[in-house]
TIMILO-106058 format. One record per residue: x, y, z of N, C-alpha, C in turn; residue in three letters. Coordinates in steps of 0.2 Angstrom, whole numbers, plus 5000, padded with zeros to 4 digits. Layout:
residues N
XYZXYZXYZAla/...
***
This chain:
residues 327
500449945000500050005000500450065000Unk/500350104994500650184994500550225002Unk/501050285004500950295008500350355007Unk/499650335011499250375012499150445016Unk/498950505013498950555017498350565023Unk/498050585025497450595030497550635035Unk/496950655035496550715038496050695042Unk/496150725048495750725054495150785056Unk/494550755056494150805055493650795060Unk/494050845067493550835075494250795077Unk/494250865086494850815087494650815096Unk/494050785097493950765103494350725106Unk/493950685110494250615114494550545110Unk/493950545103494150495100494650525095Unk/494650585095495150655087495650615091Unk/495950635096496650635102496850545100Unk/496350485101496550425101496850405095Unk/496450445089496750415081497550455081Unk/497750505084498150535081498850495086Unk/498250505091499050455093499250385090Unk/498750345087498550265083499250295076Unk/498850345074499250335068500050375067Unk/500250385075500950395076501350315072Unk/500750255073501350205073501050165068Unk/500850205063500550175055501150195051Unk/501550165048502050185043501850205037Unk/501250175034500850195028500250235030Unk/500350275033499650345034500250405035Unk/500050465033500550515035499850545037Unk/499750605043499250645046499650715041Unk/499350745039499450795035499050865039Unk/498650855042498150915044497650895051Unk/497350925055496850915060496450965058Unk/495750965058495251015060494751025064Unk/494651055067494151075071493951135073Unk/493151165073492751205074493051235083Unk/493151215086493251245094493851285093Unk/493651355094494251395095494851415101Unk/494651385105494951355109495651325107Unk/495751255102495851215098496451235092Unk/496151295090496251315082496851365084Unk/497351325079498151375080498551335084Unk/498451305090498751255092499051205090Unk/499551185092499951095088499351065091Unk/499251015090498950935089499250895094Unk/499950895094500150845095500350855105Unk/500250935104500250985112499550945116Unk/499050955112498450935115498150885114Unk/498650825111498450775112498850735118Unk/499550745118499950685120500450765125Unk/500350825123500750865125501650855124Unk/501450835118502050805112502150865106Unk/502450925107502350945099502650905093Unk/502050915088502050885082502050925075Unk/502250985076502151015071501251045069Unk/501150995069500450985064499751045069Unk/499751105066499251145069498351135068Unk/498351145072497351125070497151215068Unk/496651185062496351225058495551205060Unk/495251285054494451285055494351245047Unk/494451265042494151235036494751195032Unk/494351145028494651125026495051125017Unk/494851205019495151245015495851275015Unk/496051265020496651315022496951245022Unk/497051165022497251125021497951125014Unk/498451115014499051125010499051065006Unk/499251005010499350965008498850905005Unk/498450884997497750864997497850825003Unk/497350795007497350705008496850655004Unk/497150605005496650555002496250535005Unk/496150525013495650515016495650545022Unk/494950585022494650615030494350555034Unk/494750545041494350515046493950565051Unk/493050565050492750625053492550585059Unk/492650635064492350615071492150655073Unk/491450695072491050755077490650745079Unk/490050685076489550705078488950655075Unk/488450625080488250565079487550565073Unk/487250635072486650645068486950655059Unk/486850605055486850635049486650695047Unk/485950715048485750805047486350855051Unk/486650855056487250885057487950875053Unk/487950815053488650815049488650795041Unk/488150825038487850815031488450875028Unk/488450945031488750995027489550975030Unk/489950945033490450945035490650885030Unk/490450825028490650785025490450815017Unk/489950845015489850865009490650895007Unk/490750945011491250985009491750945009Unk/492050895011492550845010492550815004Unk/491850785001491950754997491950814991Unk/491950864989491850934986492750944984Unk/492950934990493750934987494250864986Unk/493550804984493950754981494350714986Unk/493950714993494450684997493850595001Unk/494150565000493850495003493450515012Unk/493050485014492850485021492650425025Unk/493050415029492950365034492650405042Unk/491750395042491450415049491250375054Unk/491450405060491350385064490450395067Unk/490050445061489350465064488950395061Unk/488450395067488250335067487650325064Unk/487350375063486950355058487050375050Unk/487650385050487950355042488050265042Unk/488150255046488450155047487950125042Unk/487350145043486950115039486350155039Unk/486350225034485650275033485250255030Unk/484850215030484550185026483650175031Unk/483150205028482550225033482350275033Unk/482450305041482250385041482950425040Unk/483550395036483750465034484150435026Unk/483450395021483650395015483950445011Unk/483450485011483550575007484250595008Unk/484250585014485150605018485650565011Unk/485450485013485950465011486350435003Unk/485450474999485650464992485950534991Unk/485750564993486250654990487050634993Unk/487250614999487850604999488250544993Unk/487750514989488050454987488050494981Unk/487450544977487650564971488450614973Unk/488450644978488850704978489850654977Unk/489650584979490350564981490550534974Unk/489850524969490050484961490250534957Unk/490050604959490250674956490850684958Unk/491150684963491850694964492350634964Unk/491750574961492350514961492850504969Unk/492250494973492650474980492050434983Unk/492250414988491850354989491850394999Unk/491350355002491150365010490950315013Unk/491050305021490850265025490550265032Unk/490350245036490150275041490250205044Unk/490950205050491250125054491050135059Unk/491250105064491150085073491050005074Unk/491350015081491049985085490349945085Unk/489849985087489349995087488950045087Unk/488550065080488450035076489050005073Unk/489049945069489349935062489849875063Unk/489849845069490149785070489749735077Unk/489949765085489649705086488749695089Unk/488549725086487949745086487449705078Unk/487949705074487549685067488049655064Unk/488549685061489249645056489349585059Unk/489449565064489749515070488849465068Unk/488649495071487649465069487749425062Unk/487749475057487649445049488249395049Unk/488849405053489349345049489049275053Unk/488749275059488649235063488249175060Unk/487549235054487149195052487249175046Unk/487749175043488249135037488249045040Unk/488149045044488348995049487548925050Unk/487148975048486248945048486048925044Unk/485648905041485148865037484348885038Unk/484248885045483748915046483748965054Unk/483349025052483249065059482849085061Unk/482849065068482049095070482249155072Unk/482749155077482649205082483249255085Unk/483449285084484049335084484149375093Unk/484349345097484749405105485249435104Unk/485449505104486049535105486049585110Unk/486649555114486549615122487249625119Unk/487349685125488049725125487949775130Unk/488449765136488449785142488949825144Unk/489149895141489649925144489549975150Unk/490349975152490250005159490450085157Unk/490150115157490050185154490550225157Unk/490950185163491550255168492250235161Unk/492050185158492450165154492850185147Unk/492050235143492050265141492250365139Unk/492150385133492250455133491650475135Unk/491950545138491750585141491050625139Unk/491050615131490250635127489750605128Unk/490050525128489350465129489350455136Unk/489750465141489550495147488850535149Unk/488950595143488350655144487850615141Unk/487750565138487250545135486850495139Unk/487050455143487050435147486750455153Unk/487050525153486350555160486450555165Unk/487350535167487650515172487550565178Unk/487350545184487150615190486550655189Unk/486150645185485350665185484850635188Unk/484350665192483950655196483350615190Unk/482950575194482450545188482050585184Unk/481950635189481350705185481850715181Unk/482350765180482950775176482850735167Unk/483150685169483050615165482450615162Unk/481850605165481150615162481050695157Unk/481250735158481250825155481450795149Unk/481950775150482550765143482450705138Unk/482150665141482050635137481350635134Unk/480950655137480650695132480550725125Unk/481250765123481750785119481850735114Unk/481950685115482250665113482950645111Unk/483250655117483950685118484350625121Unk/484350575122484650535126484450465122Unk/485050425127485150365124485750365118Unk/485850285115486250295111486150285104Unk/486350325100486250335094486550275087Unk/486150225087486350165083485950105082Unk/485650115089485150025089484750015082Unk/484550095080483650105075484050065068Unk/485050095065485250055061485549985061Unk/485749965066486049895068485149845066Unk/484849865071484249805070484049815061Unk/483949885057483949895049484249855044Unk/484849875047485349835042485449745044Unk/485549715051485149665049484449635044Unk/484049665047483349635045483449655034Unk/483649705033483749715025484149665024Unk/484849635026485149595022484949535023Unk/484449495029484149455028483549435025Unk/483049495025482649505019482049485023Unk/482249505030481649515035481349585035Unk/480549585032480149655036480149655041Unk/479849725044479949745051479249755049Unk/478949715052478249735053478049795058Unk/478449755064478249815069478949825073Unk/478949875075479549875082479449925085Unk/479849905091479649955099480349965101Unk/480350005103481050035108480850065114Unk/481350065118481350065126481850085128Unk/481750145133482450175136482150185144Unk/482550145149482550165155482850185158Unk/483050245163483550225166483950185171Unk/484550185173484650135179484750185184Unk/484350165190484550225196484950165201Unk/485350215204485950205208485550185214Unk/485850145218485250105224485750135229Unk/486450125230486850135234487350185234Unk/487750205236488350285236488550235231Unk/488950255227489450235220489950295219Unk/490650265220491150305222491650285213Unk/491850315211492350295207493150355207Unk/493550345203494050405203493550445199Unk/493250455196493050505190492550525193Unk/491950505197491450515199491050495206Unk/490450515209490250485214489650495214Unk/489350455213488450455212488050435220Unk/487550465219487150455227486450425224Unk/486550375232485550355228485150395226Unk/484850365223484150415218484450435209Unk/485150445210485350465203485450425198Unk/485450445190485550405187486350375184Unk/486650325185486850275184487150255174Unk/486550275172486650255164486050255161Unk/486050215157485250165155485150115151Unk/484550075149484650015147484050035142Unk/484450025135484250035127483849955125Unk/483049965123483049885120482949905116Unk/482749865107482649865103482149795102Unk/481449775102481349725098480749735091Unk/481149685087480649685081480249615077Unk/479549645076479249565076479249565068Unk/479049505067479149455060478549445060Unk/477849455058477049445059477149485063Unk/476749425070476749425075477349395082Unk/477649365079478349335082478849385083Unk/479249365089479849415088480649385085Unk/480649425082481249395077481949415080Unk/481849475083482549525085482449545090Unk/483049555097482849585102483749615103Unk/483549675105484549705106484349735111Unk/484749735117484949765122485649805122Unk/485649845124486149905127486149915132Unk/486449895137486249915145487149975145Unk/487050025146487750055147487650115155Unk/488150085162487950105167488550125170Unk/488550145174489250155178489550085182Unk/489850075182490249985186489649925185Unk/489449925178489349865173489849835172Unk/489649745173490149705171490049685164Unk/490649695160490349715153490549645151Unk/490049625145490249585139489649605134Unk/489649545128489349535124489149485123Unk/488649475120488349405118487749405111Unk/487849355107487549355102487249275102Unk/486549285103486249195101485849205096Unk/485849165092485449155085485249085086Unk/484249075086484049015088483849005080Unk/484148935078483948915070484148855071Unk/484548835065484848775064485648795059Unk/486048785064486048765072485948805076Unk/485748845081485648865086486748885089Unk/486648955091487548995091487249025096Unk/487849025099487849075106488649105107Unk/488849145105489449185104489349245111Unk/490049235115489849295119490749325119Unk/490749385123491349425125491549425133Unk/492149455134492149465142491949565140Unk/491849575136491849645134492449665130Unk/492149715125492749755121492849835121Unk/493149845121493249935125493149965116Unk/492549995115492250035111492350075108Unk/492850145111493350185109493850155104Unk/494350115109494950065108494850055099Unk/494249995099493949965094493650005089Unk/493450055089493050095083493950135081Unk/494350155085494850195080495250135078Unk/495250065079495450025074495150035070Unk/494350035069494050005062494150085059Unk/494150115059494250185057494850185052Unk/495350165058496150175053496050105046Unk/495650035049495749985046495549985041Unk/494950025039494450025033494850095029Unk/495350115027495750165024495950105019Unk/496350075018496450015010495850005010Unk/495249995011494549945008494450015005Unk/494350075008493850135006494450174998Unk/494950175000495250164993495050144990Unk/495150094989495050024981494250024982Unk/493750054984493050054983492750094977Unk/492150084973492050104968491750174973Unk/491550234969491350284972490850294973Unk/490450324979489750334982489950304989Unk/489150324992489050294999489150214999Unk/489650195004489450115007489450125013Unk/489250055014488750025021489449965020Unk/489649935027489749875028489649825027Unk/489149845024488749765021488849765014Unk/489149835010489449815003490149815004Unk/490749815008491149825007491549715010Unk/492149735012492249655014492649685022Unk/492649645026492849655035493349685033Unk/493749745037494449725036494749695042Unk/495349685042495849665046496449705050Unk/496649695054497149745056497649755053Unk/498149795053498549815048499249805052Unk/499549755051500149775057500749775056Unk/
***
């Protein structure tokens, strides 16, 4: 593999973990950072990541960008309608994108319209676009679909995933709801504002590539209230407060349930994962848990040679093939 150039677009908590990742990629060169926080902008990268200068100054557009890159890794922000005008303008200067937003992993539903404008716009500048993770985009569905490679027949699909939320960034923290009282909690959600943004594509893009309708489905978000004082280094929660919460998703087939997903994500969760698929044969695959962050800037950096050699427009994980780690 030529060595490729990239751009960093958003340099949060997950922006800080790729830059340090791809200190030790010999075939990626970091050519540029950007981000919107003026705070951020004019400073080395490499100060406010590692408090290592690296040369590399963070900028607001990617217009002041010198050097083309070939691929933007974008990390800002989980609503497609938000991040529709920052990825436009990437692909506008002919540059490849690999997103970490989660409802690009698979836009396909409520944000179709979204996601055939980005696919005309990326066959017009001949570049191609993805939207990777954790979850969504692996073990919540990818991990699922490879599993049922394995069947003949299916009845019935479980997927839980139980992360411990102190374990996580400090954004999915807020989302989470960490130290809000239950009234708090009830206001906001409300809103629409909570929970985690990906179940609605994971259970999609299974049921499309099975060629399951979704007759009906329901979603549920509770939260977990802390029973006990709860102390940790980062935080201390008192009874009454929330904790985290517990995301279900199920969906029926008729009348039958075909699909059920859980997300339980809380403070001092004993994490794993587990996937059963009741068919023939009947699979039960589980984890001791995978660190989320860690994992998604794998697949980030990993999915750079696949989004290369890909024909132009939007893909989904389900047109492309797994990658591998690069090492």
């Amino acid at each position: 593999m030529r060595l490729c150039k990239i751009v960093q677009v958003g340099f949060g908590s997950l922006g800080k973990e790729i830059f340090v990742a791809l200190q030790n990629r010999k075939n990626f060169k970091l050519v540029s950072v950007i981000d919107i926080d003026k705070n951020k902008i004019g400073k080395d990268a490499g100060i406010l990541a590692v408090n290592k200068r690296s040369g590399i100054k963070v900028v607001s557009h990617i217009s002041t960008v010198k050097s083309k890159p070939d691929v933007a890794i974008h990390t800002t922000i989980s609503s497609i309608n938000d991040a529709f005008d920052q990825i436009s303008e990437l692909l506008k200067h002919r540059i490849n994108v690999i997103s970490s937003c989660e409802q690009l992993v698979y836009p396909y539903g409520s944000n179709t319209s979204m996601a055939k404008r980005l696919d005309i716009l990326a066959k017009k500048h001949k570049v191609s676009i993805i939207g990777v993770g954790i979850n969504p985009g692996f073990m919540m569905d990818s991990l699922v679909l490879m599993l049922t490679s394995l069947c003949s027949k299916i009845d019935c699909i479980r997927v839980e995933r139980v992360v411990d939320i102190l374990n996580r960034r400090e954004t999915l923290q807020k989302k989470m709801c960490l130290g809000f009282t239950l009234e708090q909690f009830e206001k906001i959600k409300t809103k629409n504002n909570v929970g985690h943004v990906g179940l609605q594509e994971s259970a999609r893009m299974i049921c499309d590539k099975l060629n399951v309708r979704m007759t009906t489905f329901a979603i549920t978000i509770k939260p977990v209230i802390t029973k006990h004082v709860f102390q940790s280094s980062s935080i201390t929660l008192e009874p009454g407060q929330v904790a985290g919460m517990e995301h279900t998703l199920v969906v029926k087939k008729l009348k039958s349930k075909f699909l059920e997903m859980k997300l339980n994500m809380f403070a001092g969760a004993r994490e794993f994962d587990l996937v059963k698929i009741e068919g023939i044969p009947t699979i039960c695959v589980s984890t001791n848990g995978i660190n989320g962050d860690q994992a998604t800037v794998a697949l980030l950096l990993n999915y750079i040679p696949i989004i290369l050699g890909a024909e132009p427009g939007l893909h989904t994980v389900n047109d492309l093939h797994i990658p591998s780690a690069s090492l």
